[in-house]
C-alpha positions as CSV (number, residue, x, y, z in Angstrom):
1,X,-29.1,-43.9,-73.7
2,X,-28.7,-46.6,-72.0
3,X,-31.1,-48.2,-68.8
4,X,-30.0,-47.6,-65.7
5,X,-29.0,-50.5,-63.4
6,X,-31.4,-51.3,-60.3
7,X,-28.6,-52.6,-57.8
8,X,-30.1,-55.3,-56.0
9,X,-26.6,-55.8,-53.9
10,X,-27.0,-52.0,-52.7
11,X,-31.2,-52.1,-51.8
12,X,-29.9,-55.8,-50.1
13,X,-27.6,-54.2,-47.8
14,X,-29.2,-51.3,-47.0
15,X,-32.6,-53.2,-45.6
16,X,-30.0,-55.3,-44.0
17,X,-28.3,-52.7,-41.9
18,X,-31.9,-51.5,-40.9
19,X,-32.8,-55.4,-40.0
20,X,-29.5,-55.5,-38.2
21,X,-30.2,-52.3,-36.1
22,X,-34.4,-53.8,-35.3
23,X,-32.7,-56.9,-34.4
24,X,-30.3,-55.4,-32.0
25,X,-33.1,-53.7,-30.2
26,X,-35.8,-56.7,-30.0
27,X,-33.0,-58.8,-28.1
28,X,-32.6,-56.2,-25.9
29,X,-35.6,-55.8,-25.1
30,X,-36.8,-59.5,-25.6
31,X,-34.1,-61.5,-24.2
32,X,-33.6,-63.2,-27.3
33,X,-32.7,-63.8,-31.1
34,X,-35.3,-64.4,-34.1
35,X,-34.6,-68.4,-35.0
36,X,-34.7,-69.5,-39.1
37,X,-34.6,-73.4,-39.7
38,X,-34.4,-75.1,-43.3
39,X,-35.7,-78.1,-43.7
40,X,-34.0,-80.4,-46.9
41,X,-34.6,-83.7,-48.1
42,X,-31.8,-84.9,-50.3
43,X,-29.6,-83.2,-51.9
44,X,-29.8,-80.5,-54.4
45,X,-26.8,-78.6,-55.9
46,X,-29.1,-75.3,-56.0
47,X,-30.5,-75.9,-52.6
48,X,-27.0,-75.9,-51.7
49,X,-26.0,-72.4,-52.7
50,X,-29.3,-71.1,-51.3
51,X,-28.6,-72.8,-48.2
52,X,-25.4,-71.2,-47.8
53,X,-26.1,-67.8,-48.4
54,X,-29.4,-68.6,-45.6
55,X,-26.6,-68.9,-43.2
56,X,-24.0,-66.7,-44.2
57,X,-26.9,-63.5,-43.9
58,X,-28.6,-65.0,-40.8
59,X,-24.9,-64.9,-39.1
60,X,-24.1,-61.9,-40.1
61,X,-27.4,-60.4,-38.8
62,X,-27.6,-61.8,-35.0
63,X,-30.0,-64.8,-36.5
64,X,-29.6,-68.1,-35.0
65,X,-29.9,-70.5,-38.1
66,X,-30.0,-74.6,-38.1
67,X,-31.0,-77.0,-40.9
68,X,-32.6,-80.2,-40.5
69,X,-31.6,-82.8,-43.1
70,X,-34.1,-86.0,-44.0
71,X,-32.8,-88.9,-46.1
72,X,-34.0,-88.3,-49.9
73,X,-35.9,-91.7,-49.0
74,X,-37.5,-89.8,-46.7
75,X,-41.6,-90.0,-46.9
76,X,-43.8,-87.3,-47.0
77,X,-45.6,-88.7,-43.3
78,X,-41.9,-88.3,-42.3
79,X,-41.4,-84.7,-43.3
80,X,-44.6,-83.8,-42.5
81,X,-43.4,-84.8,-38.6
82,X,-40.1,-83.2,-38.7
83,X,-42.9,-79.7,-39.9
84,X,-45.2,-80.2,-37.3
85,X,-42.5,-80.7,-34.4
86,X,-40.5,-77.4,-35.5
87,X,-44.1,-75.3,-36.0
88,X,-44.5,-76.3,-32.5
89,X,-41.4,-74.8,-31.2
90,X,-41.7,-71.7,-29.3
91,X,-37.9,-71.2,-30.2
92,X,-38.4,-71.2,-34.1
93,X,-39.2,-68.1,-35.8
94,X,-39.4,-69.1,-39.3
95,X,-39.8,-71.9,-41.0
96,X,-38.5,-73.0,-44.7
97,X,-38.7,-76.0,-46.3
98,X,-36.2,-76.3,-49.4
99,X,-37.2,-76.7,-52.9
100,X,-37.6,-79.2,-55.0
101,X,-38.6,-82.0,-52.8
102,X,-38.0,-85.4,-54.0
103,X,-40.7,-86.1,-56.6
104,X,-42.5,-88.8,-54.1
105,X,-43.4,-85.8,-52.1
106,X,-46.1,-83.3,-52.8
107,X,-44.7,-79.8,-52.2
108,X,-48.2,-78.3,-52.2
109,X,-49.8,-80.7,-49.8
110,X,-46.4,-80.2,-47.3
111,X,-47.1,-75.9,-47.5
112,X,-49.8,-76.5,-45.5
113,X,-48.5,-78.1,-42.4
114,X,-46.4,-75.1,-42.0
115,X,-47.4,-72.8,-39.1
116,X,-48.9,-69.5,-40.9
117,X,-46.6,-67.7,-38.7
118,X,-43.6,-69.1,-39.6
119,X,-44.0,-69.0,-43.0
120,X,-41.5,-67.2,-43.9
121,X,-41.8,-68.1,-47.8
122,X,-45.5,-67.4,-47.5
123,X,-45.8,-70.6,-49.1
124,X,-49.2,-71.3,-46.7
125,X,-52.6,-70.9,-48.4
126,X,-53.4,-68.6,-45.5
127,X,-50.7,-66.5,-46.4
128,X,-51.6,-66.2,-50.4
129,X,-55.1,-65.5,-48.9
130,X,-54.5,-62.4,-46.9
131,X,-52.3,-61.3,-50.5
132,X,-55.4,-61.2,-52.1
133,X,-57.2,-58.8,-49.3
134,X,-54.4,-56.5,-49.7
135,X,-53.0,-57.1,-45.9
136,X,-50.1,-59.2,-46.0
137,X,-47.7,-59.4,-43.2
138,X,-44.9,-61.9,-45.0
139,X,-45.1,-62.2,-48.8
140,X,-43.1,-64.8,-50.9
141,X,-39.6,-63.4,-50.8
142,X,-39.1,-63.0,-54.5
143,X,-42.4,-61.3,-55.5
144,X,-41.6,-58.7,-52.7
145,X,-38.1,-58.6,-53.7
146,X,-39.5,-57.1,-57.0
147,X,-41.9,-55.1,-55.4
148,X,-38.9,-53.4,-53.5
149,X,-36.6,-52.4,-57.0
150,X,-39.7,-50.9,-58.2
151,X,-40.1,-48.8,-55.0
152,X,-36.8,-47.9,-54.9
153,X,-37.4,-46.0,-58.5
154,X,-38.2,-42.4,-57.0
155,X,-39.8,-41.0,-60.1
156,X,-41.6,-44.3,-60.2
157,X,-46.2,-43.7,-59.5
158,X,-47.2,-47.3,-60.2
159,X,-50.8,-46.2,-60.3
160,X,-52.4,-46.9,-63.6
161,X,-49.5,-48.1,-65.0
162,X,-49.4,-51.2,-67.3
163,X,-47.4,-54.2,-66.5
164,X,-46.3,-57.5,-67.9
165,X,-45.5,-61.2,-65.6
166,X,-44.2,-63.6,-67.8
167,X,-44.5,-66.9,-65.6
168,X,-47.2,-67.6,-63.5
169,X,-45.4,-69.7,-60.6
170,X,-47.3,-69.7,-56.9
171,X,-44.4,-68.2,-55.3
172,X,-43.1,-65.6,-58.7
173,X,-45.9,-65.1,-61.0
174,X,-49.2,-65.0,-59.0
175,X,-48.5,-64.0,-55.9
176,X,-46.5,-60.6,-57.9
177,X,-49.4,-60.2,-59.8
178,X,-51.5,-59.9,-56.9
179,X,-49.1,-57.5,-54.9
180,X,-49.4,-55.3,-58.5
181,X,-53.0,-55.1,-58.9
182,X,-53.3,-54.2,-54.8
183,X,-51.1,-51.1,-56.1
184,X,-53.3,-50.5,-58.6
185,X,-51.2,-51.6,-61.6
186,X,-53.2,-52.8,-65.1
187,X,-51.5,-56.5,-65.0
188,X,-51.6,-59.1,-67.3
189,X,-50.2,-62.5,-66.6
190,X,-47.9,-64.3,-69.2
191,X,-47.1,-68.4,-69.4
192,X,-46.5,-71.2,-71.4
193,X,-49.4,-70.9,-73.4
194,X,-49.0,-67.3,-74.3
195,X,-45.5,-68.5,-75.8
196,X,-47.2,-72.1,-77.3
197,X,-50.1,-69.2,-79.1
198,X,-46.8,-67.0,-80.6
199,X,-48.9,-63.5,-78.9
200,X,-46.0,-63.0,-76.1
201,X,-44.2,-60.7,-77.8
202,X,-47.5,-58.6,-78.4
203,X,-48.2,-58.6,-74.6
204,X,-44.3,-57.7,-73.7
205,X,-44.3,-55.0,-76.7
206,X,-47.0,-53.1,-74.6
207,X,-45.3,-53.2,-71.0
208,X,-44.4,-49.8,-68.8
209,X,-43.3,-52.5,-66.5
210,X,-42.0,-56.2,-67.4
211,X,-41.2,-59.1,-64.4
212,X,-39.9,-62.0,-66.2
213,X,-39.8,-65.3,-63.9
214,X,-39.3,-68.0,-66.0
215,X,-36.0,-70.3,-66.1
216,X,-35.2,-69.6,-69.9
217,X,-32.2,-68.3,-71.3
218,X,-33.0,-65.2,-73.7
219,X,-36.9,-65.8,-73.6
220,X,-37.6,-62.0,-73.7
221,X,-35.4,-60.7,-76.6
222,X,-34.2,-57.3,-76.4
223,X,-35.9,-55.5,-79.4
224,X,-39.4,-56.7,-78.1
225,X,-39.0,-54.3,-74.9
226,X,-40.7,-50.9,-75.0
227,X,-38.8,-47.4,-75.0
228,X,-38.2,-46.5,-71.2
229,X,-39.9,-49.7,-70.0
230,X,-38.6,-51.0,-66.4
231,X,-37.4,-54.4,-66.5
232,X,-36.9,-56.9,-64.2
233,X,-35.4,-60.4,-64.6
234,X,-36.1,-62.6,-62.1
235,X,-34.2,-65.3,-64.2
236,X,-30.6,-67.4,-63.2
237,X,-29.3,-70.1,-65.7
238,X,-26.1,-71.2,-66.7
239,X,-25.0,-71.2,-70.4
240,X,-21.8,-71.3,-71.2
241,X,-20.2,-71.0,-67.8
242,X,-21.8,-67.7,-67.6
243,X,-24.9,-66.8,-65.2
244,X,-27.7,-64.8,-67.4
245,X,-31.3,-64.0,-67.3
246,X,-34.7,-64.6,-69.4
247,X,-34.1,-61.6,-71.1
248,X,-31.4,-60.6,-73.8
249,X,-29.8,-57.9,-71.4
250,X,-27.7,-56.5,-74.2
251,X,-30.4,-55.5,-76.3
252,X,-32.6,-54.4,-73.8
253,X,-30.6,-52.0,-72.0
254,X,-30.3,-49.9,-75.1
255,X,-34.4,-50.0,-75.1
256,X,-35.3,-49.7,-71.3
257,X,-35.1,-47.0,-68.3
258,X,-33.9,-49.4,-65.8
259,X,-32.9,-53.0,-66.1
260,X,-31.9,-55.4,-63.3
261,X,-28.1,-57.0,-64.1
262,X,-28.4,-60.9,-63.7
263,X,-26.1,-62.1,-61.2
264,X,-26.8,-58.7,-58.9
265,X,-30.5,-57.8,-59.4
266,X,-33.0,-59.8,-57.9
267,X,-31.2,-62.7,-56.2
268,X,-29.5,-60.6,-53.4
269,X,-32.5,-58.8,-52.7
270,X,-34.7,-62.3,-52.8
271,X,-32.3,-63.5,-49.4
272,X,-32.4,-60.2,-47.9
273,X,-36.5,-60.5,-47.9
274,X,-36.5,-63.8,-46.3
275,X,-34.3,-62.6,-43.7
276,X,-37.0,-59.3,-43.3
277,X,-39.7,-62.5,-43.0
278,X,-38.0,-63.9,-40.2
279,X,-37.8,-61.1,-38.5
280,X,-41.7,-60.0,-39.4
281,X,-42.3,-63.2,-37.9
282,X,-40.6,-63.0,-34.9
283,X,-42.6,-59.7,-34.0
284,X,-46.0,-61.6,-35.1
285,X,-45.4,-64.6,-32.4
286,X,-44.9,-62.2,-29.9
């Protein structure tokens, strides 16, 4: 039988029409709109797509939006500036500053000019931290995006159950694993080394629950996956004109309970969070 589908389009659009409805009723009651600016330097084609579906959602949900655009020349002292001056504003809600930045600039170092609360990618070491304590306010957008397919599973207790990350990026990876083990999921972290040792397909043979977040095409093949496992593929990349996943969907449909489709899974679901963080943020400044 095959796994069911976990609709990221549907979950999307129904937190949206609840964001729409709390948005309606701060203005009212506020006197004005939550406020989301990008920050870019250069030009990226995937920024671009990002960047567009940024705008298109924060229209269509009352959210004033603007972008700031630097030179790719740009220097790190001079991003650093455009951060500082825009954390400063009382007007600004959220903050997000588009990835990748040019490589002269150190995106690591620049996550920490951002104002904590306007963070909206929880890219801020503050904002890790309080993950770790179990008392996040705005998480990084993707990680919760997972954490919101799982709890749309009814049947779903995550208690005890065991699950698999494959990738350990700061905002995928760790931060998920974190937001796993504060539900009191047995996680174990997967990464280029796991693959490099040949034991990956030991760890993903064993998982209730597998979050793959890696950039690979077909990293995760299908007959690895356990019966009735949940899987979720955080993956997008291009091959062949065709968008697809890290996992061989085909395969692993037949083996799983529920699967994510790739375009349709994660990625809606990952836009609709930032626009949750915006609005999480809003509240926190007032």
């Amino acid at each position: 039988m095959a796994a069911k589908l976990l609709d990221g389009k549907a979950l999307a659009l129904k937190i949206k029409e609840g964001l729409l409805a709390e948005i309606n009723s701060l203005r009212d009651k506020r006197k004005n709109s939550p406020r989301l600016v990008s920050v870019q330097v250069g030009e990226n084609p995937a920024s671009e797509v990002y960047l567009k579906s940024q705008r298109k959602n924060a229209e269509a949900l009352g959210i004033d939006y603007s972008l700031e655009k630097l030179d790719a020349k740009a220097s790190q002292d001079d991003l650093i500036k455009v951060i500082d001056k825009l954390s400063r504003k009382a007007s600004v809600s959220g903050l997000i500053v588009q990835m990748p930045l040019p490589q002269h600039i150190d995106a690591k170092a620049i996550s920490r000019y951002i104002s904590p609360l306007k963070d909206v990618e929880a890219v801020h070491p503050q904002n890790m931290g309080e993950i770790v304590f179990g008392r996040a306010g705005i998480c990084p957008c993707t990680a919760a995006a997972c954490m919101e397919l799982l709890n749309s599973i009814d049947s779903l207790d995550l208690y005890g159950k065991e699950a698999v990350v494959v990738g350990h990026s700061e905002i995928v990876g760790k931060p998920l694993a974190l937001l796993l083990l504060n539900k009191f999921v047995t996680t174990t972290v997967c990464h280029i080394a796991t693959g490099e040792r040949g034991t990956l397909p030991d760890f993903v043979k064993r998982a209730e629950i597998l979050i793959v977040a890696c950039g690979k095409p077909g990293l995760i093949k299908g007959d690895w996956i356990k019966e009735g496992a949940i899987v979720i593929d955080v993956g997008i990349n291009r091959v062949d004109g065709k968008i697809v996943g890290d996992v061989e969907f085909d395969r692993a449909q037949e083996k799983a309970s529920y699967i994510t489709p790739v375009p349709g899974g994660v990625g809606p679901l990952t836009v609709a969070m930032l626009m949750k963080n915006v609005v999480e943020a809003f509240k926190l400044q007032a």
